[in-house]
PDB file of N, CA, C and O in Angstrom, chain B, residues numbered from 101:
ATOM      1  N   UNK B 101       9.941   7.336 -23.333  1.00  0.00           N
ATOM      2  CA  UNK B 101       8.512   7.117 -23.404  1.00  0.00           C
ATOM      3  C   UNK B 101       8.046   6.425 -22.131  1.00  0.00           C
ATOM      4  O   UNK B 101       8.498   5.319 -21.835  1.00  0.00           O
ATOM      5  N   UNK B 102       6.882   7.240 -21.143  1.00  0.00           N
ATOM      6  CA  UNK B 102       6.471   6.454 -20.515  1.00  0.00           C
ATOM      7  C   UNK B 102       5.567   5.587 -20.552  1.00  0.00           C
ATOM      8  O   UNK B 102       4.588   5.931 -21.214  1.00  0.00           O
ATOM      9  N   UNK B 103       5.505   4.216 -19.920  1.00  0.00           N
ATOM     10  CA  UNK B 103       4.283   3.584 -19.999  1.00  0.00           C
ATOM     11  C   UNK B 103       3.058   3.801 -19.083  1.00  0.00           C
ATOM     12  O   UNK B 103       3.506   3.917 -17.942  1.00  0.00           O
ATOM     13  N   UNK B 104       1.778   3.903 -19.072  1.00  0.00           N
ATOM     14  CA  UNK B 104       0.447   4.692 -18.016  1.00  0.00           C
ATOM     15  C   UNK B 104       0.327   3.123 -17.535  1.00  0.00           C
ATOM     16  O   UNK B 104      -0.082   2.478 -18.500  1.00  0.00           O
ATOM     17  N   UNK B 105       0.531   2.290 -16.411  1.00  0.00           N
ATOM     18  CA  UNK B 105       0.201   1.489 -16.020  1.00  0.00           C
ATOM     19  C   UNK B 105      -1.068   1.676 -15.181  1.00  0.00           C
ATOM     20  O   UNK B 105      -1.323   2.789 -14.723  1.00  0.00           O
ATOM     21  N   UNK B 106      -1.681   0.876 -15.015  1.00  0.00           N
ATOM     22  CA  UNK B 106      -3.316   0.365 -14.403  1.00  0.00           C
ATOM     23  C   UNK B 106      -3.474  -0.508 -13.268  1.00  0.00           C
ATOM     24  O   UNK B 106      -2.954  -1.620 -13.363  1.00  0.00           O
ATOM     25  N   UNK B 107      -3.927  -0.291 -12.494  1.00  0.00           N
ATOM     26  CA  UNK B 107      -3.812  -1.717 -11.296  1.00  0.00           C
ATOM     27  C   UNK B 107      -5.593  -2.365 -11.494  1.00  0.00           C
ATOM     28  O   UNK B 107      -6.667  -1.850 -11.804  1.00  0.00           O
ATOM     29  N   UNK B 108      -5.251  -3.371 -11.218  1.00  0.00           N
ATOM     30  CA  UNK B 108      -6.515  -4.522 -11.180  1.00  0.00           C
ATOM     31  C   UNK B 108      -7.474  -4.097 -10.145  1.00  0.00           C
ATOM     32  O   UNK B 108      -7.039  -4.281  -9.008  1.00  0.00           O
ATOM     33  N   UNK B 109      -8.374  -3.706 -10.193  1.00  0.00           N
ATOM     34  CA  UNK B 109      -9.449  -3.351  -9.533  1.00  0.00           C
ATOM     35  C   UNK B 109      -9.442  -5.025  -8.200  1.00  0.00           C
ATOM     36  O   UNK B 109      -9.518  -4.669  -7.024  1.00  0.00           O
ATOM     37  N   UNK B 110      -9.385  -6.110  -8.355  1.00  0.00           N
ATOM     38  CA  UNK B 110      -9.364  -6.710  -7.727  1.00  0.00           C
ATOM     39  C   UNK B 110      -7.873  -7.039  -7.000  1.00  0.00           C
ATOM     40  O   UNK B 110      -7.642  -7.059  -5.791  1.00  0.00           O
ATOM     41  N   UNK B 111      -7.109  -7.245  -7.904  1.00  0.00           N
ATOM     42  CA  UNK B 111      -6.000  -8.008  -6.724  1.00  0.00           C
ATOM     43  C   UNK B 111      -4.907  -7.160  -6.716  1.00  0.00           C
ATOM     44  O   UNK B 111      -3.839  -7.530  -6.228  1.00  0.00           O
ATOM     45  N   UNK B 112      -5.100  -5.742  -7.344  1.00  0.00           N
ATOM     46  CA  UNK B 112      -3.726  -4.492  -7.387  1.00  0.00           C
ATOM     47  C   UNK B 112      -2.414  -4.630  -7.798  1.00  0.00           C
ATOM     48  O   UNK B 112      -1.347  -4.074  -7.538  1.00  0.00           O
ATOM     49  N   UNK B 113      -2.852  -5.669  -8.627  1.00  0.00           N
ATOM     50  CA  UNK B 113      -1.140  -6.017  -9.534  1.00  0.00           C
ATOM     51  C   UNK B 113      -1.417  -4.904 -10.705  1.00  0.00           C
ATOM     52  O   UNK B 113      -2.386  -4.157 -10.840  1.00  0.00           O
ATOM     53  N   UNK B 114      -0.309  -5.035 -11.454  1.00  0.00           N
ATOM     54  CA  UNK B 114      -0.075  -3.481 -12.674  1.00  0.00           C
ATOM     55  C   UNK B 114      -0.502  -3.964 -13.476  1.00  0.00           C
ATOM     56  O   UNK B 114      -0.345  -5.185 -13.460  1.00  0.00           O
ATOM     57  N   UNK B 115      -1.429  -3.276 -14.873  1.00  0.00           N
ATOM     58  CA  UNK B 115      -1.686  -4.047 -16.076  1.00  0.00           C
ATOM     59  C   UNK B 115      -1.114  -3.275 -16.786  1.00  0.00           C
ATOM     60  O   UNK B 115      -1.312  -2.121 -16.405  1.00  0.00           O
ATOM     61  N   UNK B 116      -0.091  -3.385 -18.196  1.00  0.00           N
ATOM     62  CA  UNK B 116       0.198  -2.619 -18.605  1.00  0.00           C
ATOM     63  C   UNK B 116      -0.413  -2.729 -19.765  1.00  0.00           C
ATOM     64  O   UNK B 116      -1.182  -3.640 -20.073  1.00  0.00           O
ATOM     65  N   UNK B 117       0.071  -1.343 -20.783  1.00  0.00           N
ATOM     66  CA  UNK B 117      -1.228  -0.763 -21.639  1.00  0.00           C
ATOM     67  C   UNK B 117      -1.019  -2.361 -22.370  1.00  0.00           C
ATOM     68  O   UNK B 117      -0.242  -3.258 -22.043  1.00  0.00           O
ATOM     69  N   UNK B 118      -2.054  -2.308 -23.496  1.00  0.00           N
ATOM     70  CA  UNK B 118      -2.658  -3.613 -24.067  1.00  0.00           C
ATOM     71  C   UNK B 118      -3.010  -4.966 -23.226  1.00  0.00           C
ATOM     72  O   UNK B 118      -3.707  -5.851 -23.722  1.00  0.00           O
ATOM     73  N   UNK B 119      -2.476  -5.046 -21.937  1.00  0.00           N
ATOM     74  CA  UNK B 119      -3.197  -5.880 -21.489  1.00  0.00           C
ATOM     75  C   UNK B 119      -4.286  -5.823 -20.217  1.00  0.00           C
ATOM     76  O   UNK B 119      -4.667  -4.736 -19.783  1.00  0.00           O
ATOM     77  N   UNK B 120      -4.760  -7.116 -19.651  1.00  0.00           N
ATOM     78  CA  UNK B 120      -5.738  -7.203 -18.862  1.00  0.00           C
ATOM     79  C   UNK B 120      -7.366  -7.265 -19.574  1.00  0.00           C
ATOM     80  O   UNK B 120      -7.443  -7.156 -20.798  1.00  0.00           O
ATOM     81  N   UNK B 121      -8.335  -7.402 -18.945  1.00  0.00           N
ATOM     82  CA  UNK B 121      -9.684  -7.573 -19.194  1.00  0.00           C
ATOM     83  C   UNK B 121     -10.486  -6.400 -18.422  1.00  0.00           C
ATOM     84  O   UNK B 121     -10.558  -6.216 -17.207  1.00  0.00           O
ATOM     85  N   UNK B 122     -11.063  -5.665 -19.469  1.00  0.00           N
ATOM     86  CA  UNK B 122     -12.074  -4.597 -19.087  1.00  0.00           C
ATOM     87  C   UNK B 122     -13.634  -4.680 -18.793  1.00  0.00           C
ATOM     88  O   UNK B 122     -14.215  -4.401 -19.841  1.00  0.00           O
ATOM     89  N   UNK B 123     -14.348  -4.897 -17.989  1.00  0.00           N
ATOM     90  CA  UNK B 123     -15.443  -5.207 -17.743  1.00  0.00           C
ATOM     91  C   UNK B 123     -16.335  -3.867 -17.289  1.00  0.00           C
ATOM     92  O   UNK B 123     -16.090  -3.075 -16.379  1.00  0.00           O
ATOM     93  N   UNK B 124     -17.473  -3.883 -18.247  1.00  0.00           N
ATOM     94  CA  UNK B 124     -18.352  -2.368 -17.937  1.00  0.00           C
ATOM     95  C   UNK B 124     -19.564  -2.845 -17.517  1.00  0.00           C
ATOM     96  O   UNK B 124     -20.315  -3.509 -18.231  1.00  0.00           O
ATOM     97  N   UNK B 125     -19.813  -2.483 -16.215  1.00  0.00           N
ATOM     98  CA  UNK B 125     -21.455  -2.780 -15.669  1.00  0.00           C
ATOM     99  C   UNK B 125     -22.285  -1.966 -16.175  1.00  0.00           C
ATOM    100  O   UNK B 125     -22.003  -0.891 -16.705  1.00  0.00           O
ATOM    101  N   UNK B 126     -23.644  -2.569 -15.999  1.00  0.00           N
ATOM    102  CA  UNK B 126     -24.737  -1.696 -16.281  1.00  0.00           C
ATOM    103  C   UNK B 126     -24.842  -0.569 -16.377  1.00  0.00           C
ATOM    104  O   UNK B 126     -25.227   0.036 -17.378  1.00  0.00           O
ATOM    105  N   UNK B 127     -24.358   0.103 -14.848  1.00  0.00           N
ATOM    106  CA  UNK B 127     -24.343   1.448 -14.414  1.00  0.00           C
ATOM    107  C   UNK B 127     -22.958   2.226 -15.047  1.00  0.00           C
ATOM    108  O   UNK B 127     -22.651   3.307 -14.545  1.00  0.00           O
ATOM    109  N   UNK B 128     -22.259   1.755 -15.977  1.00  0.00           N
ATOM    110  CA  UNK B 128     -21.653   2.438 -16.564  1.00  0.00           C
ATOM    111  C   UNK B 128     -19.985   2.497 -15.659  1.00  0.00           C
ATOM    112  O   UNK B 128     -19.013   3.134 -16.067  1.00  0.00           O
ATOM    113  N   UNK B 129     -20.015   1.868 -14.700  1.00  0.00           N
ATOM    114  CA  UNK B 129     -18.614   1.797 -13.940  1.00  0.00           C
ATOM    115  C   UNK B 129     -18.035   0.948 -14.680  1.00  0.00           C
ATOM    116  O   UNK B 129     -18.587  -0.091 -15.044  1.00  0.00           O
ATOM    117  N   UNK B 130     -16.703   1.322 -15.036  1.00  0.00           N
ATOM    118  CA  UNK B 130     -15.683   0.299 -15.717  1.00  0.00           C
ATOM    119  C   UNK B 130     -14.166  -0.503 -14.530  1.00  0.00           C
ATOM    120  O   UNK B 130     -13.277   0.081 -13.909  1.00  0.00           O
ATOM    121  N   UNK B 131     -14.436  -1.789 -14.641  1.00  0.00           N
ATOM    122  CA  UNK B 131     -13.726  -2.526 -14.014  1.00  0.00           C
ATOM    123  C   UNK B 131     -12.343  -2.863 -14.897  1.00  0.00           C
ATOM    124  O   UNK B 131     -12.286  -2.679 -16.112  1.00  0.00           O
ATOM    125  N   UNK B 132     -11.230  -3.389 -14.088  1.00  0.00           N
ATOM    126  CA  UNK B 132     -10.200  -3.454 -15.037  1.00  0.00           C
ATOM    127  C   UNK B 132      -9.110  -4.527 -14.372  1.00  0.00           C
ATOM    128  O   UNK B 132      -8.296  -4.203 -13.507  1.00  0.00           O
ATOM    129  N   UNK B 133      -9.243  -5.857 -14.932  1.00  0.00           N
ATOM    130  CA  UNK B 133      -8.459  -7.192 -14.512  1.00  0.00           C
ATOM    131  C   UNK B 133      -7.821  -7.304 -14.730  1.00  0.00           C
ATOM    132  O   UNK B 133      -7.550  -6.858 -15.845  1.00  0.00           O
ATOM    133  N   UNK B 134      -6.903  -7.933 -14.075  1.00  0.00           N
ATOM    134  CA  UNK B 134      -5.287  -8.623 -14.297  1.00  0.00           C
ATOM    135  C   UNK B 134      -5.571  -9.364 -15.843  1.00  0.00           C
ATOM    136  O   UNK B 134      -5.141  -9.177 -16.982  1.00  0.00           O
ATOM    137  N   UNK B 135      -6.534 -10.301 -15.206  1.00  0.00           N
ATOM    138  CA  UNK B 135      -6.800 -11.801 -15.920  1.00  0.00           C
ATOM    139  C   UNK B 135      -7.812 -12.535 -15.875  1.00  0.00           C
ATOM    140  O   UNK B 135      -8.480 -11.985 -15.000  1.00  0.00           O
ATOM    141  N   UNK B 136      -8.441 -13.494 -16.259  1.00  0.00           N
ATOM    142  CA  UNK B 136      -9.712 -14.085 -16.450  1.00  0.00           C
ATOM    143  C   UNK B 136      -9.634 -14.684 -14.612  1.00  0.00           C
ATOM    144  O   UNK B 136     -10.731 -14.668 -14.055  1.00  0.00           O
ATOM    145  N   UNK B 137      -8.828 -15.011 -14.031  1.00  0.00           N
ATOM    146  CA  UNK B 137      -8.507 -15.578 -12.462  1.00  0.00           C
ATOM    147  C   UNK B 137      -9.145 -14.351 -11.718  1.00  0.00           C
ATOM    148  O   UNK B 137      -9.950 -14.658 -10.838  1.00  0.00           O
ATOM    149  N   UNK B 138      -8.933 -13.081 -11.913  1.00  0.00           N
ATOM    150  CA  UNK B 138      -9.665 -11.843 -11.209  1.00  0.00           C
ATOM    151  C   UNK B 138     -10.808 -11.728 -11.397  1.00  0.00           C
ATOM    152  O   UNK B 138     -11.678 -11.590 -10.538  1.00  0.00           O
ATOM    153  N   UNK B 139     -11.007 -11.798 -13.200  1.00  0.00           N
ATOM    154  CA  UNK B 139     -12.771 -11.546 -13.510  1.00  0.00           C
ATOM    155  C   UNK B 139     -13.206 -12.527 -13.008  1.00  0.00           C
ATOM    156  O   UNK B 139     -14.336 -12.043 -13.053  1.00  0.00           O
ATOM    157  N   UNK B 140     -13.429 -13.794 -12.411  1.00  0.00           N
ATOM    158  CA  UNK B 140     -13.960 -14.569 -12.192  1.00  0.00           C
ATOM    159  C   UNK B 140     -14.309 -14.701  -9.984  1.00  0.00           C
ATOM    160  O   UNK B 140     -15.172 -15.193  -9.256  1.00  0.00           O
ATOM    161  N   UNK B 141     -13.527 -14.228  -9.877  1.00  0.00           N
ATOM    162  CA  UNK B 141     -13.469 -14.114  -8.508  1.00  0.00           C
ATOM    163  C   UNK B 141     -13.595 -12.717  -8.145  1.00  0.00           C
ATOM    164  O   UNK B 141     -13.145 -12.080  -7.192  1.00  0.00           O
ATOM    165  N   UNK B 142     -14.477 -12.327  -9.356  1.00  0.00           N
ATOM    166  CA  UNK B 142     -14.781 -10.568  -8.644  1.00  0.00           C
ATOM    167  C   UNK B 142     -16.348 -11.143  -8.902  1.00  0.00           C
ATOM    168  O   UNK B 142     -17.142 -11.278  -7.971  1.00  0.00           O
ATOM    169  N   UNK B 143     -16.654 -11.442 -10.217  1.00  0.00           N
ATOM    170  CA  UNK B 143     -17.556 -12.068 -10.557  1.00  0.00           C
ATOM    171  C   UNK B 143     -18.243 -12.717  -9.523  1.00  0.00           C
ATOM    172  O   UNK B 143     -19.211 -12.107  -9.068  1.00  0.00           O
ATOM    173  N   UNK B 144     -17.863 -14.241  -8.856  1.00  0.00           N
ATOM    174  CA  UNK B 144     -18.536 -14.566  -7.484  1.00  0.00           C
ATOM    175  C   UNK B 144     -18.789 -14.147  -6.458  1.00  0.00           C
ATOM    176  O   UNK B 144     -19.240 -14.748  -5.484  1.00  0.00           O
ATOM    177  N   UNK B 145     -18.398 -12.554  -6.628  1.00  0.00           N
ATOM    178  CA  UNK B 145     -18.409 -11.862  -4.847  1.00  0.00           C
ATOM    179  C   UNK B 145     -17.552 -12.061  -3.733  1.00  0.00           C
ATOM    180  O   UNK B 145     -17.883 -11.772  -2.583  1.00  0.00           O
ATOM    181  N   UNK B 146     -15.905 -12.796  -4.209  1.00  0.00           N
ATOM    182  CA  UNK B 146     -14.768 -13.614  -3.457  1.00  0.00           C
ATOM    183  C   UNK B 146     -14.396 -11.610  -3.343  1.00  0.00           C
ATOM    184  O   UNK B 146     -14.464 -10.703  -4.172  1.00  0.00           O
ATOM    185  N   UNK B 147     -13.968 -11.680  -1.701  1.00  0.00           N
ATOM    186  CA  UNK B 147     -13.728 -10.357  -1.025  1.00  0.00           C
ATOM    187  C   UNK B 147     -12.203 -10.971  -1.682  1.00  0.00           C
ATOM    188  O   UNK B 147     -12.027 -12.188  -1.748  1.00  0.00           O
ATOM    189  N   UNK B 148     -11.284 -10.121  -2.089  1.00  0.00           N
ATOM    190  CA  UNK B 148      -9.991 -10.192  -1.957  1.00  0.00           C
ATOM    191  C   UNK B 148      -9.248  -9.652  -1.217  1.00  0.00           C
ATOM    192  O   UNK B 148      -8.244  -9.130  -1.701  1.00  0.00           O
ATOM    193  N   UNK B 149      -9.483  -9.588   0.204  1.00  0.00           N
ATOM    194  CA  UNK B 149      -9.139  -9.942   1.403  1.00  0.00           C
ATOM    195  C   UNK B 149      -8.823 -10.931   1.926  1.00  0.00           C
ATOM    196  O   UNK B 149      -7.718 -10.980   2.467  1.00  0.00           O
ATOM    197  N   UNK B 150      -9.465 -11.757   1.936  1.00  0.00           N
ATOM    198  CA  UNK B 150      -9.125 -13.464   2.083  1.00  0.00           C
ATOM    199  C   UNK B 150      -8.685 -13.921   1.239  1.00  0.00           C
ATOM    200  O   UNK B 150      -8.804 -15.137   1.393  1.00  0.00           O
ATOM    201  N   UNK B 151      -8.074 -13.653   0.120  1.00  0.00           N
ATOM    202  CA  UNK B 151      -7.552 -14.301  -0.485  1.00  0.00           C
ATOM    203  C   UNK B 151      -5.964 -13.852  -0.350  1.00  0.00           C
ATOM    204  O   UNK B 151      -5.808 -12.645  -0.535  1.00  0.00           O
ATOM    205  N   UNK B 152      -4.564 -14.716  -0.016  1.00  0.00           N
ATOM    206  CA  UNK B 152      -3.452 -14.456   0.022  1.00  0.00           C
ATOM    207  C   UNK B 152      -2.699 -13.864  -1.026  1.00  0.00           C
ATOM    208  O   UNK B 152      -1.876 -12.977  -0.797  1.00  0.00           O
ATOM    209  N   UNK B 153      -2.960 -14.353  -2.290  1.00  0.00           N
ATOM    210  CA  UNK B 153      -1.935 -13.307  -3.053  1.00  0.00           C
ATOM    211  C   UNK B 153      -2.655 -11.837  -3.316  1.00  0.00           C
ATOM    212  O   UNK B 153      -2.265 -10.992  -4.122  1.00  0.00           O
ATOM    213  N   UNK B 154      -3.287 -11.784  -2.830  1.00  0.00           N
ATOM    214  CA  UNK B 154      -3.767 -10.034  -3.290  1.00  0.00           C
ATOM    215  C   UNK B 154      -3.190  -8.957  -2.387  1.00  0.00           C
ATOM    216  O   UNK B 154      -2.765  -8.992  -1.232  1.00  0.00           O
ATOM    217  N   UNK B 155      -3.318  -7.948  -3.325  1.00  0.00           N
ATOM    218  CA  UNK B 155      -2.712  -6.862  -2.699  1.00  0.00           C
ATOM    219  C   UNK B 155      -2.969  -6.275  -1.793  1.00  0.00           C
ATOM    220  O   UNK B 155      -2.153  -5.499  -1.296  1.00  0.00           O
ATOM    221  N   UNK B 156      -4.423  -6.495  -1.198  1.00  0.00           N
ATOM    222  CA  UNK B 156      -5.693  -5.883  -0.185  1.00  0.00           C
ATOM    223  C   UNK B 156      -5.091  -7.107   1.023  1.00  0.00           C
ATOM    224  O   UNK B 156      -4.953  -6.740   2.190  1.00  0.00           O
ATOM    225  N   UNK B 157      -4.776  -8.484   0.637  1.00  0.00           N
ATOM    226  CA  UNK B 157      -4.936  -9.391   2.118  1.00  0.00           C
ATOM    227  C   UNK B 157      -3.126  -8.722   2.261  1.00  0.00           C
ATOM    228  O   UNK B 157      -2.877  -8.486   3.444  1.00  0.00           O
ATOM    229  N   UNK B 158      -2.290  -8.502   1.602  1.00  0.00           N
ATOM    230  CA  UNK B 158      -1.205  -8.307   1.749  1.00  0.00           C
ATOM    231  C   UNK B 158      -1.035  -6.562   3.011  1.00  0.00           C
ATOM    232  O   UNK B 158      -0.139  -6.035   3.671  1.00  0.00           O
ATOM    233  N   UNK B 159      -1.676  -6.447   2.879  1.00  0.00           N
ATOM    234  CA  UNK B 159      -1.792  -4.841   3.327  1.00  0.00           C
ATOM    235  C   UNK B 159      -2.528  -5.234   4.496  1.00  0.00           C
ATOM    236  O   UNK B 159      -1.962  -4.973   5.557  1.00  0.00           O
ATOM    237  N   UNK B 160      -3.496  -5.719   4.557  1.00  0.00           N
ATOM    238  CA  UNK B 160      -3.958  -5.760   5.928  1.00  0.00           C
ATOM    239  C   UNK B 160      -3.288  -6.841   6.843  1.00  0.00           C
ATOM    240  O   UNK B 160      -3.345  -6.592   8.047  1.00  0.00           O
ATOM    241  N   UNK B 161      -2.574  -8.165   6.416  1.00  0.00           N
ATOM    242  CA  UNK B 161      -2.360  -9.006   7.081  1.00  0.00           C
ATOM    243  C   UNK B 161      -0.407  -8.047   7.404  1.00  0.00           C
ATOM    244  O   UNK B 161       0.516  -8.565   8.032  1.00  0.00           O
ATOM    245  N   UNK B 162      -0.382  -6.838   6.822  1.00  0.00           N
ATOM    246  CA  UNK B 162       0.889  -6.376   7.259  1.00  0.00           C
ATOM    247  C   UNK B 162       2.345  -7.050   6.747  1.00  0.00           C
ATOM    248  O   UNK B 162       3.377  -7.170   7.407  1.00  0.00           O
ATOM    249  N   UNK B 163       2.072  -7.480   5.258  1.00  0.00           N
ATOM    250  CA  UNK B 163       3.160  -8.440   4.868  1.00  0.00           C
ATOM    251  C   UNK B 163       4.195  -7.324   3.695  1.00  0.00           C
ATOM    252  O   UNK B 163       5.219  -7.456   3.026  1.00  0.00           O
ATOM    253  N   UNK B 164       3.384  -6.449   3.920  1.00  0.00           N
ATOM    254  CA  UNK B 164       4.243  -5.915   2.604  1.00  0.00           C
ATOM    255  C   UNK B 164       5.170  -4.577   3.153  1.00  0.00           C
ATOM    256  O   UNK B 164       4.812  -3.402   3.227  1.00  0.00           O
ATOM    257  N   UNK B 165       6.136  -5.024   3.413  1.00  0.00           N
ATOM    258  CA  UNK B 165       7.070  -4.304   3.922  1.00  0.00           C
ATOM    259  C   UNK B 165       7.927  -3.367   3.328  1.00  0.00           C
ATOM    260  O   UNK B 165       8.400  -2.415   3.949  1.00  0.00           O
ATOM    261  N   UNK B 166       8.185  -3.651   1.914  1.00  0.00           N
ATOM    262  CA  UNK B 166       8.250  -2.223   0.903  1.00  0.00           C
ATOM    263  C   UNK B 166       7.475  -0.948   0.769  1.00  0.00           C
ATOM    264  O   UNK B 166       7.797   0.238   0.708  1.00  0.00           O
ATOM    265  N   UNK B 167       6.450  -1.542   0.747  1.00  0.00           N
ATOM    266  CA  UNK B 167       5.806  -0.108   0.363  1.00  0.00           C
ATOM    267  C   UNK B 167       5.675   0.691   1.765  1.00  0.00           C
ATOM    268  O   UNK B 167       6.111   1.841   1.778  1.00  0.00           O
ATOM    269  N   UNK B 168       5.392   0.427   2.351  1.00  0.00           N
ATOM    270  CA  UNK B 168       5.402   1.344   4.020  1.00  0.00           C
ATOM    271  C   UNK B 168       6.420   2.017   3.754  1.00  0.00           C
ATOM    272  O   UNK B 168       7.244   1.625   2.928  1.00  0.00           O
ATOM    273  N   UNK B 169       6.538   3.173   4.427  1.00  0.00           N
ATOM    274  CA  UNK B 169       7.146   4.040   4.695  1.00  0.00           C
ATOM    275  C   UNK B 169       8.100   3.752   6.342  1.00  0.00           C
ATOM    276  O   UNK B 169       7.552   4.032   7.408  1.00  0.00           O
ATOM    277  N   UNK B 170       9.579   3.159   6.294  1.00  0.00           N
ATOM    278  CA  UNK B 170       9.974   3.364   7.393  1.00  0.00           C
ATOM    279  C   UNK B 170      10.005   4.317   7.820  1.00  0.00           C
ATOM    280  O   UNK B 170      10.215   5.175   6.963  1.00  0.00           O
ATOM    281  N   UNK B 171       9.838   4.911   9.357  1.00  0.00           N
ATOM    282  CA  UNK B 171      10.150   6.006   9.902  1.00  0.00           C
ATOM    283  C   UNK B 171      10.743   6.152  10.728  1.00  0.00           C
ATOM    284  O   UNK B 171      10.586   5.467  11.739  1.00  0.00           O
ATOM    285  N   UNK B 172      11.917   7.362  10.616  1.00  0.00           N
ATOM    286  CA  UNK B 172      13.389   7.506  11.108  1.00  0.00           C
ATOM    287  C   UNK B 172      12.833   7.840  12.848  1.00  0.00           C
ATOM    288  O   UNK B 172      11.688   8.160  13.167  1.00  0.00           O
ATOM    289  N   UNK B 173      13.714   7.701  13.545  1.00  0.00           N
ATOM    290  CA  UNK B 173      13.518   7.629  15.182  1.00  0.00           C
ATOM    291  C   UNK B 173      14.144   8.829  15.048  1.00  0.00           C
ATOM    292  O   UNK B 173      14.719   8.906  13.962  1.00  0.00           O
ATOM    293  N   UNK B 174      14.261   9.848  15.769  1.00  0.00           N
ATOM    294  CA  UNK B 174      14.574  11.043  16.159  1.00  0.00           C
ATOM    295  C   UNK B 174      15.092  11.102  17.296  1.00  0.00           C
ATOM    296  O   UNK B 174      14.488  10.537  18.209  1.00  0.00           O
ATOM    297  N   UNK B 175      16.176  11.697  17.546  1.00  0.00           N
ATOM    298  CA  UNK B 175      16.891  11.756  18.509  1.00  0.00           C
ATOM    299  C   UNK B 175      16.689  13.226  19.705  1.00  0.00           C
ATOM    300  O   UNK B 175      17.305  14.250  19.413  1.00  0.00           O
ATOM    301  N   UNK B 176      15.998  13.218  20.728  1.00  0.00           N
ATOM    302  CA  UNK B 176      15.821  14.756  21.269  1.00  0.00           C
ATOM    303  C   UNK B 176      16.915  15.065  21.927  1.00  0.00           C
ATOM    304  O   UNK B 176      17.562  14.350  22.691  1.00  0.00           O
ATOM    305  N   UNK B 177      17.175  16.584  21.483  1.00  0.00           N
ATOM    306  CA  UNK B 177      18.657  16.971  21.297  1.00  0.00           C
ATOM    307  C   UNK B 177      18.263  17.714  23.554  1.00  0.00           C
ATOM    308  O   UNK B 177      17.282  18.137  24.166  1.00  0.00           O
ATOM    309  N   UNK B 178      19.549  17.470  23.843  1.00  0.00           N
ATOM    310  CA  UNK B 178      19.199  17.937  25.381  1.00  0.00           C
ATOM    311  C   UNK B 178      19.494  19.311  25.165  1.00  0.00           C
ATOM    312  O   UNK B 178      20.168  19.661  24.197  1.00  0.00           O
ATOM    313  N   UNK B 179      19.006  20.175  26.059  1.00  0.00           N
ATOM    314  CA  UNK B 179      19.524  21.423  25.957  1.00  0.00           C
ATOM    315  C   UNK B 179      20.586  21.773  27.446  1.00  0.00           C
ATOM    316  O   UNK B 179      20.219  21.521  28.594  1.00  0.00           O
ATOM    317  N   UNK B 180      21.754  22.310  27.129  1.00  0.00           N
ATOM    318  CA  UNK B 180      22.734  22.688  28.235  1.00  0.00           C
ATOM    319  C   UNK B 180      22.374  23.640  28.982  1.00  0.00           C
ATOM    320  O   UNK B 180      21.849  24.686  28.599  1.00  0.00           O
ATOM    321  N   UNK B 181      22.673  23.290  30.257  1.00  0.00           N
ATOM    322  CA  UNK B 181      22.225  24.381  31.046  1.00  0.00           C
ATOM    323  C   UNK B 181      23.040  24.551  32.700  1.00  0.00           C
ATOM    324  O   UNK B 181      23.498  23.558  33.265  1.00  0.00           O
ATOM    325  N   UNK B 182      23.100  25.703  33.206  1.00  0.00           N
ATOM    326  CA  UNK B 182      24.410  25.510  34.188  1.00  0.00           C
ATOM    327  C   UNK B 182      23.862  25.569  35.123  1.00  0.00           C
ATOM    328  O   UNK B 182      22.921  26.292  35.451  1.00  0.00           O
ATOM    329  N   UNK B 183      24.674  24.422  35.921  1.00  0.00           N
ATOM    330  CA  UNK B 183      24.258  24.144  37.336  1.00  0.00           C
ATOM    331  C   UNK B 183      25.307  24.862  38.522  1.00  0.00           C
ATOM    332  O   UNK B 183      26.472  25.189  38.299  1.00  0.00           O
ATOM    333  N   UNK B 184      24.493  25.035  39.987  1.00  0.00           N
ATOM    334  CA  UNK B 184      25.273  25.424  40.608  1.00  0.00           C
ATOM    335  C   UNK B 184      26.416  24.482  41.162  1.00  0.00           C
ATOM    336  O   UNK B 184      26.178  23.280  41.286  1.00  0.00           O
ATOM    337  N   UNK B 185      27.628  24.992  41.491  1.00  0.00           N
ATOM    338  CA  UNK B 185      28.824  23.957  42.370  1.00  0.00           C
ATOM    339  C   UNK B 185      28.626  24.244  43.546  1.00  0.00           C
ATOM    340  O   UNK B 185      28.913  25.366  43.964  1.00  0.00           O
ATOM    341  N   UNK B 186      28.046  23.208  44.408  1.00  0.00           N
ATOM    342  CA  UNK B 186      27.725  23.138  46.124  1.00  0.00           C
ATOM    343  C   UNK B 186      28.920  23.050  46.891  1.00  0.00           C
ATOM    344  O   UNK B 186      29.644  22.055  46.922  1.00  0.00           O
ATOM    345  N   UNK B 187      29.162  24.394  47.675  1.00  0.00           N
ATOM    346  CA  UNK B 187      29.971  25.029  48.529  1.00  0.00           C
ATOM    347  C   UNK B 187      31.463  25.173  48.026  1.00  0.00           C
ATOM    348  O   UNK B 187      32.570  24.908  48.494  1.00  0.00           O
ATOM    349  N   UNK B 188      30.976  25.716  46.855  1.00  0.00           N
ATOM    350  CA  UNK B 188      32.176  27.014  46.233  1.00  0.00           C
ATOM    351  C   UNK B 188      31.702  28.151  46.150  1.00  0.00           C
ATOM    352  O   UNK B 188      30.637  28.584  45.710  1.00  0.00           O
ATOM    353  N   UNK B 189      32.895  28.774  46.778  1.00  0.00           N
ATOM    354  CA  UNK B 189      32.682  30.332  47.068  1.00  0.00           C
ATOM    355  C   UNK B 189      33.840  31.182  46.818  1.00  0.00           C
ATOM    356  O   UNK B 189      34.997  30.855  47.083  1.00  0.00           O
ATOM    357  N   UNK B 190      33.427  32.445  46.222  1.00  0.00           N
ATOM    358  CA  UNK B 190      33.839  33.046  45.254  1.00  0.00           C
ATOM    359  C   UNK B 190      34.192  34.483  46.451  1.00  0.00           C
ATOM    360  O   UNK B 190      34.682  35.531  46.029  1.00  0.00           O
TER     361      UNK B 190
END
């Protein structure tokens, strides 16, 4: 059985099913929190960018080194090719 996990609209941690806090605006967009610490600092207009444990300052400040994709260096293969031998004669 799998579980459908959810990430926090604010700080991109996983919510799994039954938990977190669902918040529906006016306009009918549905928000979806870790925890009352997210609703509240989405609530004041706090960018979670500046804030260090989030997943958004983690990504831009370049700290999260798992999820990137290393990429392999490639080696360019030479191609052989024949040269002349200076003053051999045939």
């Amino acid at each position: 059985m799998v579980l459908k996990t959810e990430l926090c609209r604010f700080s991109g941690a996983k919510i799994y099913p039954g938990k977190g806090i669902r918040f529906i605006r006016a306009d009918s967009q549905v928000f979806l929190f870790a925890n009352s610490k997210c609703k509240r600092y989405f609530h004041n207009r706090l960018k979670p960018s500046k804030l260090t444990w989030t997943a958004m300052y983690r990504k831009q400040h370049k700290k999260d080194i798992a999820a990137e994709a290393v990429k392999k260096k490639r080696r360019t293969n030479k191609k052989p090719y024949s040269r002349s031998i200076v003053g051999a004669t045939l």
